[in-house]
Structures are given as structure tokens and as C-alpha cells.
matplotlib code that plots the C-alpha trace (Angstrom):
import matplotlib.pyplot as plt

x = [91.1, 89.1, 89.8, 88.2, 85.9, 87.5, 90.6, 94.7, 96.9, 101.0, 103.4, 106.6, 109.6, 112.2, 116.0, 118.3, 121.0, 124.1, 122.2, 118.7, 117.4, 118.4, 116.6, 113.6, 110.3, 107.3, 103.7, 100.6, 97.2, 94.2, 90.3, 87.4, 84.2, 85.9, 88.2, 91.8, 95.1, 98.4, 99.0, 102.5, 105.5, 109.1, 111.8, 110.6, 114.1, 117.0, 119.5, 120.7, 121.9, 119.3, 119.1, 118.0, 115.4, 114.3, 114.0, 112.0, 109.4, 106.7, 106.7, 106.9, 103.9, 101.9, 101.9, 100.7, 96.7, 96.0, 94.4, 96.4, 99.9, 101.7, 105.6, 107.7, 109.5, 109.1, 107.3, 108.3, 110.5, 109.7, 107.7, 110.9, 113.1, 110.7, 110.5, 113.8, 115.0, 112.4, 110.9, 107.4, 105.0, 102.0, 103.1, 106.3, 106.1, 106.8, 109.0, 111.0, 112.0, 113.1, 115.4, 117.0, 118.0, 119.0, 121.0, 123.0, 123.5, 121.6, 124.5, 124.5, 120.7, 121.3, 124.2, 121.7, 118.8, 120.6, 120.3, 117.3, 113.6, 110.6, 107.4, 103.8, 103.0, 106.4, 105.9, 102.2, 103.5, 106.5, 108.5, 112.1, 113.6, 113.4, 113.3, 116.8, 118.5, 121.8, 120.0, 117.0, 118.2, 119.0, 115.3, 113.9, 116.4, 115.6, 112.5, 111.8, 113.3, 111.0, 107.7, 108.8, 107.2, 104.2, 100.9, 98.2, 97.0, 98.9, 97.0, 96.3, 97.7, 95.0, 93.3, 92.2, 92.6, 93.7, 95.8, 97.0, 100.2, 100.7, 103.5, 103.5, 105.2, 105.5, 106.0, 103.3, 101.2, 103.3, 102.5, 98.7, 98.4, 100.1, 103.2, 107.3, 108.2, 111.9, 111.5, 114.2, 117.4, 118.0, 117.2, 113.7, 111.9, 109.1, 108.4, 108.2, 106.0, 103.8, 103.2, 101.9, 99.8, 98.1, 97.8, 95.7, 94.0, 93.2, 92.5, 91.3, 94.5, 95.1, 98.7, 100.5, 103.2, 105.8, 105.0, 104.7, 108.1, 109.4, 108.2, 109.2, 112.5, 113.7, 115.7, 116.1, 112.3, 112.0, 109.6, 107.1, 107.2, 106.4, 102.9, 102.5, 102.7, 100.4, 97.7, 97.9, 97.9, 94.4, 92.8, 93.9, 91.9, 88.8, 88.7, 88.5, 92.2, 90.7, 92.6, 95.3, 94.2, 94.5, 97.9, 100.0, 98.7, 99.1, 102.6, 103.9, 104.6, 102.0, 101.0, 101.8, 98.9, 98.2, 95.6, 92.3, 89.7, 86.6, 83.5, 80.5, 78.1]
y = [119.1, 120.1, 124.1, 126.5, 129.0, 131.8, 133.0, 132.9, 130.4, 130.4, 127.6, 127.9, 125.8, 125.5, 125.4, 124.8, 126.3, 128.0, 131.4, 129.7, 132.9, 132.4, 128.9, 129.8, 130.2, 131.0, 131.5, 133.3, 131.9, 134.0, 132.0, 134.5, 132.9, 128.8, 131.0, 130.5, 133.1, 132.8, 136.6, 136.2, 134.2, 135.2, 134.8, 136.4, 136.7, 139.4, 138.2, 136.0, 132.5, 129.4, 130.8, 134.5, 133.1, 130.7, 134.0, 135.4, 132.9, 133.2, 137.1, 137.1, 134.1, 136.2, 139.6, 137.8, 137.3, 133.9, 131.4, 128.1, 128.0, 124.9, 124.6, 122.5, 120.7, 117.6, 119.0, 116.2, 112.5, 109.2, 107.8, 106.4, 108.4, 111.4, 109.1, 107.8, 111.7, 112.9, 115.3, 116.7, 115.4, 118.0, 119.7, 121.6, 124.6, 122.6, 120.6, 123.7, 124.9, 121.8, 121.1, 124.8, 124.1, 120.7, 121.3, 124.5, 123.1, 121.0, 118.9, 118.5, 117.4, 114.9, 113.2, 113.0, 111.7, 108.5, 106.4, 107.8, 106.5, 107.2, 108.5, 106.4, 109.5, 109.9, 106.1, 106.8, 109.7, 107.8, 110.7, 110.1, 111.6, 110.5, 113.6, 113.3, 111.8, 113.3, 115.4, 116.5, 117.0, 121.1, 121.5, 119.8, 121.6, 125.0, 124.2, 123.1, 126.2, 128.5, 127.0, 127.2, 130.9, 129.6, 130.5, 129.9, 126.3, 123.3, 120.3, 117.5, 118.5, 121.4, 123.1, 126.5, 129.4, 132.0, 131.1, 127.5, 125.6, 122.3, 119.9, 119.0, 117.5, 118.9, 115.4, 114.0, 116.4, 115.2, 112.5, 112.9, 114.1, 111.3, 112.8, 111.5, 112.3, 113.3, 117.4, 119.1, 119.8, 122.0, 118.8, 119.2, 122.1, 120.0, 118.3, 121.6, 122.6, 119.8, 120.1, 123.5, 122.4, 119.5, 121.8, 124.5, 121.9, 120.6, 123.5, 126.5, 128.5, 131.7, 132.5, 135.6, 134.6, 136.0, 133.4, 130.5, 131.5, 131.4, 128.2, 126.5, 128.5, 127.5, 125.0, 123.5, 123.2, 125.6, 127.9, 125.4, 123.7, 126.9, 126.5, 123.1, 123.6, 126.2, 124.3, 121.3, 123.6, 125.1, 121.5, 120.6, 123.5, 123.2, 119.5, 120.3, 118.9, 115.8, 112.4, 112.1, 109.4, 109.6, 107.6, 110.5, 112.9, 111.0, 109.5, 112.9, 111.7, 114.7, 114.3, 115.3, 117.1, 117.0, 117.7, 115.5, 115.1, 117.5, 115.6, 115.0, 118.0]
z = [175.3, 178.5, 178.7, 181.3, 179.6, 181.6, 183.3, 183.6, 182.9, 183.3, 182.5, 183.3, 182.1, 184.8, 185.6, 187.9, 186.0, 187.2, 184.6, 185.4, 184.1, 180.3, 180.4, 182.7, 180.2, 181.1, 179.0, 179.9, 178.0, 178.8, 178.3, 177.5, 176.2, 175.9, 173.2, 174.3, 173.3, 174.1, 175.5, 176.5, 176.0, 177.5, 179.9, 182.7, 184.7, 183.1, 185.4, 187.9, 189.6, 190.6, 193.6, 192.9, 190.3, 192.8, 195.1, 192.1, 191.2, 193.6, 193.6, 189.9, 189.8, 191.9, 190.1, 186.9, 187.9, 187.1, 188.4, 187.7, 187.1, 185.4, 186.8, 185.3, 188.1, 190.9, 193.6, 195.9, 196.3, 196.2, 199.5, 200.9, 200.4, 202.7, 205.5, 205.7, 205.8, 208.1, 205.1, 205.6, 203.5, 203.6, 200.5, 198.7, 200.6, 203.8, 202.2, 200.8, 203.8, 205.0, 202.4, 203.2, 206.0, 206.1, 202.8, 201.7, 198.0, 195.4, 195.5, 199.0, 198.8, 195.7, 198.1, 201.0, 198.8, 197.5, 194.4, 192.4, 192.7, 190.6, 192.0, 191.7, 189.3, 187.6, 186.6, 185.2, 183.0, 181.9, 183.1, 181.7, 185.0, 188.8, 191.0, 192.0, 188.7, 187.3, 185.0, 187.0, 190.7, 190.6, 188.7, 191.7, 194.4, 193.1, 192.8, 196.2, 197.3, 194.4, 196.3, 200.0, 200.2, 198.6, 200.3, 197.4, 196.7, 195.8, 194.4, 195.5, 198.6, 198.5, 195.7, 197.6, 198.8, 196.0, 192.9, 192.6, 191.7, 189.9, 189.0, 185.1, 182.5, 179.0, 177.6, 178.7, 176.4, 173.7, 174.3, 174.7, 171.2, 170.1, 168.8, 168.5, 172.1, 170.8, 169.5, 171.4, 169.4, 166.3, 163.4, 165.1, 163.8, 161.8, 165.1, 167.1, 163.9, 164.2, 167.6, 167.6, 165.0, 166.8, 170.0, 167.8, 166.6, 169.6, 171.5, 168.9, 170.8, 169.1, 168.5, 166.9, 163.8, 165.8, 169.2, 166.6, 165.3, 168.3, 169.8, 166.7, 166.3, 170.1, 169.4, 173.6, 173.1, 176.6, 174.9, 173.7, 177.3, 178.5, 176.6, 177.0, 181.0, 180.9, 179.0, 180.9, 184.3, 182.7, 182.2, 185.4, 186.7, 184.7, 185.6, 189.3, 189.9, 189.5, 188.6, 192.2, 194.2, 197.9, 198.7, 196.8, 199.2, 201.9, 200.8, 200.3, 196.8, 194.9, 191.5, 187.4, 185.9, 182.3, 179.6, 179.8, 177.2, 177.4, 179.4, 176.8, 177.7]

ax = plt.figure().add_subplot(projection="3d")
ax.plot(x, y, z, "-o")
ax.set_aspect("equal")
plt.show()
């Protein structure tokens, strides 16, 4: 797995609960010397509604130091469905505010969106959820609203100044180590097991036996997205946010970043 030698990572799994802040995960991995640790793992919100953790998120992402952080939510729609609503396209921060004020409630803004329709990149990762489907659009709502205050980088939109942001998908690491995609639920513990395995061996990540207890132990799974999120956030930085081709930039679309293999030295 392609790792930075140095720095911060964050992932954070999302909701878009009605009590976001008892589902909202998020996990610090710190690189020193290519050696990787898992430094924090927690629910970083006590309290609160969607919309005071969406309030929260960009403060809270900021005070953490890193460099890259790995959020676990659509950071945009489906080409059409921007250009028939008049959205901005330049980013999530843009688009953020737009869907504010042009919509006082996630419901409001799933009824405006229309039928669901998968992204260019949500169709490459397999993503089981279109931005706006039943079960997805309050993540990408409140997530919207999370980034509008935004001011650090957001590739492949733009990957400077300061701190960056990046849309992922835990399942597509799951995937990429070439695991049973199904390991939410509490008959899963061996899979949750197994993935932490294949992810220290993969990666060398240093973990404490309490963090591994919990990531297995979580039986929604949020926890171990959490890490998942905030290793493919740190390839995507190490590789340079490379990988988005052009048309999702200029579309408006964005792109999933995940883990990619280490380039041969």
C-alpha cells in the first residue's frame, strides 16, 4: 500500500443522523520514518443534531494538524443533475452554500434532486449508493453543508493551499484487499477481524489492543471505516492525488480516492 513517510492523516466516517454525533467516527494515523500508528480513534462530537455536527466538522478537522483528511461522504451529484439545478461545479465548498440556500432540509434537497444517478467515479468504485439514494441522501446533505466553510484544498478540484480534503469510500478498500465486502452487522466479527489483519499486513500500521478491540467490537462497522478513510486519504496524498481524470473536474462530478499500490523504487 503506497503510504507517505511522514505526516497526519484523519478519516472520518459520516452521518446524517437525526444524533449524527453518536455515529460520526473519526481516526487519526500519524507517519514517522514510512512507520505508520493509529494515534487516535473516537467520536469526536458529545452532542448534537446533523446540523450542529455539520457546524462542527471543519473547525474540529482543522485543530487536528494533518495534512490529508479522508471524509466519508459524496462531495458532489451526478453531471446532470448540477446543470439542470444551476449547482456550481468548482468544488463542495461552492456547492455547499448553494444547497443552503436553495434548500432548508435534506429532504427538501433529495425532492429537488430527482430519481437517483450514479457518478462516473461512484460507478468505478462500485459504490453501492448514488449521492441522493434513500439511504445516502442526509450523508451527502450534511455533508455538503460540513464542507461549505472549507478553505484548505479539495482534490481534484485543487490539491493546495494548506490541509486537504478528499471523498472516499471504505468499501472500496475492502475491496482492494480482496476481502467479502459484507462486515457490518454483529455475525461479523471474524470479518472485521480479518480485515484489520490484512490492513496490518498490508501497511505495518501499529495499533494498541484496546483500538483493535474496538474496530472489531463495533458492530455498525463505523469505527473501522474511520481507519479505512484515513488510510486511503494518506495514499491519496502520497500519490500526489493522482488517478481523476479531467472531465470530473470539469463536470463538477469530483472523485473517490482509495489506496494504490506502492510505485517500484
Amino acid at each position: 500500500m503506497w503510504l507517505p513517510r511522514q505526516g497526519r492523516a484523519v478519516g472520518v466516517d459520516w452521518s446524517g443522523a437525526v444524533h449524527a454525533h453518536r455515529k460520526v467516527w473519526a481516526a487519526t494515523v500519524e507517519f514517522e520514518a514510512g512507520r505508520g500508528r493509529l494515534v487516535s480513534l473516537l467520536r469526536p462530537f458529545s452532542s448534537g443534531g446533523a446540523l450542529a455536527v455539520a457546524e462542527g466538522l471543519g473547525p474540529w478537522l482543522s485543530s487536528q494538524g494533518a495534512e490529508v483528511a479522508g471524509l466519508d461522504f459524496c462531495f458532489s451529484l451526478e453531471a446532470s443533475q448540477l446543470q439542470r439545478l444551476g449547482l456550481p461545479v468548482t468544488g463542495p465548498a461552492r456547492l455547499g452554500s448553494a444547497v443552503r440556500d436553495a434548500h432548508a432540509s435534506a429532504e427538501a434537497f433529495r425532492d429537488a434532486v430527482g430519481p437517483e444517478k450514479k457518478r462516473v467515479t461512484d460507478v468505478r468504485c462500485s459504490a453501492p449508493f448514488a449521492p441522493t439514494n434513500l439511504r445516502m441522501f442526509r450523508q451527502t446533505y450534511w455533508g455538503l453543508r460540513a464542507l461549505e466553510g472549507w478553505h484548505g484544498a479539495v482534490p481534484p478540484w485543487s490539491t493546495h493551499p494548506g490541509p486537504a480534503a478528499v471523498e472516499v469510500l471504505p468499501a472500496e478498500v475492502v475491496r482492494w484487499l480482496g476481502l467479502p465486502k459484507t462486515y457490518k452487522g454483529r455475525d461479523f466479527d471474524e470479518r472485521r477481524r480479518d480485515i484489520l489483519r490484512r490492513v496490518r499486513e498490508s501497511t505495518g500500521l501499529v495499533i494498541s489492543t484496546s483500538d483493535q478491540l474496538t474496530l472489531v467490537s463495533d458492530a455498525d462497522g463505523d469505527a473501522l471505516d474511520a481507519l479505512l478513510a484515513a488510510l486511503s486519504a494518506a495514499s491519496a496524498w502520497a500519490s500526489g492525488f493522482s488517478g481523476a481524470p479531467a472531465s470530473v473536474v470539469r463536470s463538477g462530478e469530483g472523485w473517490i480516492y482509495s489506496v494504490l499500490e506502492r510505485p517500484e523504487s
